[in-house]
N, C-alpha and C positions, 0 to 999 in steps of 0.2 A: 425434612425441609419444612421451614413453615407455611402458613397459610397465604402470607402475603407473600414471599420470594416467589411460590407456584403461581399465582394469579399475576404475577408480574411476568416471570416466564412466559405462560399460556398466551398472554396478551402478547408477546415478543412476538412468540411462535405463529398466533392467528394472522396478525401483520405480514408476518417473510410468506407462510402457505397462499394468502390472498391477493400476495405478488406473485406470486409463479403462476404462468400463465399455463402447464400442464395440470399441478394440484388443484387451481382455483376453481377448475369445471368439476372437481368430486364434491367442493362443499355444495352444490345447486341442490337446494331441498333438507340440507341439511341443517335441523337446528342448532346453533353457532352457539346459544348460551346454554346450550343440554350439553354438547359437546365441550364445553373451557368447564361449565362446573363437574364433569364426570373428568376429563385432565387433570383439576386440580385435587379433589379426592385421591385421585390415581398415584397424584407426586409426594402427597402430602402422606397417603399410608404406605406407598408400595404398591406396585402391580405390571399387568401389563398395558401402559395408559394408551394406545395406540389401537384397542380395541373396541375400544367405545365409538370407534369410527365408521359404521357399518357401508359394505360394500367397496371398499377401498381395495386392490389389489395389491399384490406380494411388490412389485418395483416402486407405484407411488406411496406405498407402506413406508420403504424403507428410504427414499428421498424426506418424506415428511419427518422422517425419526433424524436425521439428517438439522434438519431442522432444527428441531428440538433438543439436539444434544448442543448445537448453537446456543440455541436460546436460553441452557441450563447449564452455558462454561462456567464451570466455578468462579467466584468471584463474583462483580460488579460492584459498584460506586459506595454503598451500603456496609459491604462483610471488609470490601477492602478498610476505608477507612477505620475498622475495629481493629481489623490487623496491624494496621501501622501504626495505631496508638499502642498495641501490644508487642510491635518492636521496638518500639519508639522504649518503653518501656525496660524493655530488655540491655539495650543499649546502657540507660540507665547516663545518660549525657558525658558518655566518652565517646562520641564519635559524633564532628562536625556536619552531618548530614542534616540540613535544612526542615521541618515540620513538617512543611508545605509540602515537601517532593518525596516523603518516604511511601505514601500509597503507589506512588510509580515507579519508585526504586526497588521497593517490597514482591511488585509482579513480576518486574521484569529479573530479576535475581532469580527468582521461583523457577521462570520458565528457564531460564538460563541452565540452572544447575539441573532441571527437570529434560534438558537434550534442546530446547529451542527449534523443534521443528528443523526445518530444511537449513540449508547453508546460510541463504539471502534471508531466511529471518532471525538466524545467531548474530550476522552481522550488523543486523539492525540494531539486537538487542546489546552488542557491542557498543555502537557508534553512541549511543545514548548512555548506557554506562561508564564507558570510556569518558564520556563527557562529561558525565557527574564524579569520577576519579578524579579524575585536573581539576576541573573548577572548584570544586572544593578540598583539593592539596590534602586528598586522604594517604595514610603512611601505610609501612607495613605492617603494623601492630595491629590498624583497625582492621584488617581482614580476617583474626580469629575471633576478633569482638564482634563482628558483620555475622560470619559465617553463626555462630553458636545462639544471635540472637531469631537470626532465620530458623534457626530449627526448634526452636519457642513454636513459630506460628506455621510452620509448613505444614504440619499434620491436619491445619485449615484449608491448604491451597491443592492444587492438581492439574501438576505435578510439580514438586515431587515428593515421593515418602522418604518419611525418616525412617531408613534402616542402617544394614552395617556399610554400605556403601556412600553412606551420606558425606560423610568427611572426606573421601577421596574425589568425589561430585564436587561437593564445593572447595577444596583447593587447585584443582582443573580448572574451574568456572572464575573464580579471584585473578588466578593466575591470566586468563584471555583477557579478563578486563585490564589490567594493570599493564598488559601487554598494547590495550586500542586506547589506553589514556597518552599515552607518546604518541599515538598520532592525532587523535583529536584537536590536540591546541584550546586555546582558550573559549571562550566564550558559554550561553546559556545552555544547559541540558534539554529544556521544554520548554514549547512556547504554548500555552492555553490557547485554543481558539473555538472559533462557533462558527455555523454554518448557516450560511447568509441567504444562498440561494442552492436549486436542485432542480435538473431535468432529468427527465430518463428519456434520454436524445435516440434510443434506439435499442432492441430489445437486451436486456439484460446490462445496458451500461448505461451508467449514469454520469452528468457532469455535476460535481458540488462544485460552489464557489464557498469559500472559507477565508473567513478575516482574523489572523492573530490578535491578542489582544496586545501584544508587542509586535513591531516592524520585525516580520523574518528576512535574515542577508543573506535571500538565496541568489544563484545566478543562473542564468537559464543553461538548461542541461542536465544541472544536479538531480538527484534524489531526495528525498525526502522519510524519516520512518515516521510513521502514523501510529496511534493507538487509540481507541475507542474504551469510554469507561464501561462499556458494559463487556467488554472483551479486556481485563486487564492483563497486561504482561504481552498481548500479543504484537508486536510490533509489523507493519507491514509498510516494503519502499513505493511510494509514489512520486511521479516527476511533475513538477510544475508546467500545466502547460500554456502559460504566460512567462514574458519578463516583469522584474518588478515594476507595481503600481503605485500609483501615489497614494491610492486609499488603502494599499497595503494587502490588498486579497493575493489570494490563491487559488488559483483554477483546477483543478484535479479529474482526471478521467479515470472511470475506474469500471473495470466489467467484472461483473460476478462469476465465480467460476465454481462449479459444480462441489468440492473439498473449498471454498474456501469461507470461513468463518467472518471471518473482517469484510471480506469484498464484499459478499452476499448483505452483511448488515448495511455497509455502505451504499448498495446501490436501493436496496427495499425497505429498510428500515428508516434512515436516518431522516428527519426532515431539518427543514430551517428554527433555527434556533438551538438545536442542537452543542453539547460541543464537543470536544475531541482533540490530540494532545498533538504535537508536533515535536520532532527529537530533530539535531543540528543535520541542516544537511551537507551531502558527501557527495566529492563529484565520482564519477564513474564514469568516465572516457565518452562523453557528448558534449564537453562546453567547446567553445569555440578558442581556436587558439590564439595567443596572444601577440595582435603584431607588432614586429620588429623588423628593422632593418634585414635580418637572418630569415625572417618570415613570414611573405608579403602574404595579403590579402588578398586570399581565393575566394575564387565564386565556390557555390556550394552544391552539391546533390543529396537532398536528402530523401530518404525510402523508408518511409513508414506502414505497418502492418498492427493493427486494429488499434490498439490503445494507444500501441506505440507512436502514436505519433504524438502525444502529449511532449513530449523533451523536444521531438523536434519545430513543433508547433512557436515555442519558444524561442529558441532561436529564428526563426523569421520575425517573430517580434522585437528582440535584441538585433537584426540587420535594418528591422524598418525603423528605429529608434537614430544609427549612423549607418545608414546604406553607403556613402563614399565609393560607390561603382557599385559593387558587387552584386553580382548575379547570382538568383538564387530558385533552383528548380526543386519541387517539393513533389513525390511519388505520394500520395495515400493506397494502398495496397487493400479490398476488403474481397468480401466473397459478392455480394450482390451491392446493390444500390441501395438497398434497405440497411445496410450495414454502416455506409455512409454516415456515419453518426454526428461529425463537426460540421457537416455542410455548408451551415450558415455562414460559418465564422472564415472558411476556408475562402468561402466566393466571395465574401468581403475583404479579405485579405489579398486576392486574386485582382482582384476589380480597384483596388485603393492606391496597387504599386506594382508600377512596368517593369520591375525588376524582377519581380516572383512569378515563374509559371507553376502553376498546381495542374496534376494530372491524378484524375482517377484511374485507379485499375481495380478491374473484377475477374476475380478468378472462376469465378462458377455462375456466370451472368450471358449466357450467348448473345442475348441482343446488342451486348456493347461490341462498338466498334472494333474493328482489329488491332488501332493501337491503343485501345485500351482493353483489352480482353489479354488477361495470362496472368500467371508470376509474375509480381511488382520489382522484384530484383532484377529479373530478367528484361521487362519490359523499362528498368529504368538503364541497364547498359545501352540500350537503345540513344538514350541523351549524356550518356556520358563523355567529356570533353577531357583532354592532357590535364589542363591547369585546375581543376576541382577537388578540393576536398570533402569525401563522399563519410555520409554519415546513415548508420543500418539500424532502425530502432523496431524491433516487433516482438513476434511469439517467439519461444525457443525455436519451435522448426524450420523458421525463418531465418532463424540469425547462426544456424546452426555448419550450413557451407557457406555462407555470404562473404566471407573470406578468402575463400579459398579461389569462388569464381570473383570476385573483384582481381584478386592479386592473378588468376590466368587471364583477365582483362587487361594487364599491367599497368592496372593501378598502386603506385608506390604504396610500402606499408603504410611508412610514417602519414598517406593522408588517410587512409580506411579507421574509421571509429565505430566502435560497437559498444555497446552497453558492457559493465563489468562489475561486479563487485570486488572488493580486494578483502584479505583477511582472513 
């Protein structure tokens, strides 16, 4: 590693350790520029760099290294663009793929034939590929010219290696794209954006507001994949939790979670001015449905659980926009009152239009009141009515029976909506 890639690392990593509010009590006393220039020695020859940290124990050891293997994902903004001149290169101008988008197309193909992490980030890393398929009415020829120019520069990326498994990796990987380009349909792969504003509304989560440098056609409910240039290839879903505005931003709620790379930068790292990639968004079973004569316009229950309530936040924005009756109750579901994290925006929401009632519920809060103390599912069968259509947005373990006890509530299938990926 060079000199500068590690000093930019270190600097990454000082940043995330000095937001975490368990690490940040081991640096008290500890000299900060003793420790980044013994780091960057460490990255720059080889070692154990994590030692140079005196008195740190075996758990915030390994959270901090945690860290660090974040702040030193192969890649960023710098190695990528060489690479993409050197696919770029490879290709040798048989294949219609745009200048501009091969640094995005170059990571996210990487990570792709490299396994893509979990379900919900293959299909992200779909939805955007798939979208760069269509739009630029690639054939099937260009997938062995793709594939062979990738394996030029993959011996740079990680993952994955070029071994004897490579070729059967990326005819798998070609083949899922070519498969999410028929569904995608037309329009932009990426939309550029920058981050305009940033609170950290409550421990560990943050709200960014983010302005496209193009209008995004999202609708409230969707999804969204994200990618961060210093995390390339890594794609992660976020729902809007606004309707669209006329200045064109995007609200995004986002908690950091202990394994997660992008969240964690997201919520400690990034500040304003920042910017960060946007891929087309996809609905996934929360937009509102579309009425018709066959399907009138129900009042709504919706039950959210911690972040979750970003998609459904939105939708009360999309009813306060044409209310035309409808009633509309909103659960926020957290463990205390400190977790409460939208507050503001909730009781101005609350307080603007007689149509919305918002109830908190705390699961681990005694002091609250009895109807608001318990399970937020549970506490919102409490208000639920025949004519509603009910909508479930949370953590997995949340959303995990919410089904099963709505539909023993006899609530029809067709109104119960849960988040979903497809693909």
């Amino acid at each position: 590693m060079t000199e500068a890639a590690a000093r930019a690392a270190v600097a990454r990593w000082l940043r995330l350790v000095q937001a975490d509010t368990e690490l940040s009590a081991y640096l008290i006393g500890v000299d900060l520029d003793r420790l980044a220039a013994h780091l960057i020695r460490q990255l720059v020859g080889g070692g154990p760099v994590l030692e140079g940290w005196p008195g740190l124990p075996e758990a915030p050891r390994r959270r901090a290294g945690d860290y660090l293997a974040g702040a030193l994902a192969t890649g960023g903004p710098a190695v990528m663009d060489e690479v993409a001149a050197e696919f770029r290169a490879s290709l040798a101008g048989h294949c219609p793929l745009p200048a501009s988008e091969l640094a995005l197309v170059v990571a996210a193909l990487a990570r792709l034939v490299g396994g893509g992490g979990g379900r919900a980030e293959r299909w992200a890393l779909l939805a955007v590929l798939g979208r760069v398929h269509h739009r630029h009415r690639l054939r099937p020829e260009h997938g062995p010219l793709i594939g062979a120019a990738l394996a030029t520069v993959a011996p740079r990326l990680s993952p994955p290696p070029v071994d004897v498994g490579w070729e059967h990796r990326w005819r798998r990987a070609w083949a899922l794209v070519v498969r999410a380009a028929g569904r995608m349909g037309d329009g932009s792969a990426f939309w550029s954006a920058e981050v305009t504003g940033r609170d950290l509304s409550a421990e560990g989560i943050a709200i960014l507001t983010v302005r496209p440098w193009h209008p995004l056609p999202f609708r409230p409910g969707q999804a969204v994949p994200l990618c961060l240039p210093q995390h390339p290839g890594r794609w992660r879903w976020y729902c809007p939790a606004n309707a669209p505005r006329p200045d064109g931003t995007v609200e995004l709620h986002v908690r950091a979670v202990a394994a997660g790379t992008v969240s964690r930068s997201l919520v400690h790292e990034v500040r304003p001015g920042d910017p960060l990639h946007l891929g087309p968004p996809v609905d996934v079973g929360l937009s509102l449905p579309t009425v018709s004569p066959s399907v009138p316009r129900r009042d709504l229950l919706l039950v959210a659980g911690g972040t979750g309530l970003a998609p459904l936040r939105a939708l009360v924005e999309q009813v306060a926009a044409a209310p035309g009756g409808r009633r509309v109750t909103l659960i926020v579901g957290v463990r205390t009152v400190a977790d409460l994290y939208d507050a503001i925006a909730l009781d101005k929401l609350d307080q603007a239009h007689p149509w919305l009632t918002v109830v908190p519920v705390f699961s681990h809060d005694p002091p609250a009141v009895p109807e608001e103390n318990g399970d937020a599912l549970t506490v919102a069968l409490g208000h639920l009515r025949s004519d509603q259509e009910v909508y479930v947005c949370g953590p997995p373990a949340m959303l995990a029976g919410s089904r099963l006890q709505l539909l023993a509530a006899a609530v029809p299938a067709e109104r119960i909506h849960l988040p979903g990926l497809v693909g």
